[in-house]
C-alpha angles and dihedrals in degrees: 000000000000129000095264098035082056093051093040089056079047094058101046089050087067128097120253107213138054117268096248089053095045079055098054084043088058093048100057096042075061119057136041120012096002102051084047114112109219131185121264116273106263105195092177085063094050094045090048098047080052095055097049083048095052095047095038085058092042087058091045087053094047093046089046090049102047088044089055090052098242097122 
């Protein structure tokens, strides 16, 4: 590695902001949506609430169908 590869890799190891600001940064990332524990992701779950949708509104369709005489 060479002098200004090595204070390059030193510059970009520097923050980049001002401590007050990296303050503020820390708070946010703290609080509200991003401190919240949520459940894992279920996709089963989720495949399997989209099916009974998608059936439930094929029946509709058929019984409305069938009520409006065009079956």
């Amino acid at each position: 590695m060479t002098e200004r590869d090595h204070s390059q890799t030193e510059a970009l190891d520097e923050p980049r902001l001002y401590p007050e600001d990296q303050a503020k940064v820390d708070a946010f990332l703290q609080r509200g949506v991003n401190a919240v524990e949520r459940k894992p992701f279920r996709p089963f779950r989720l495949l399997m609430l989209l099916v009974v949708v998608v059936v439930g509104l094929s029946l509709f369709s058929q019984l409305l169908a069938r009520w409006a005489g065009v079956y």
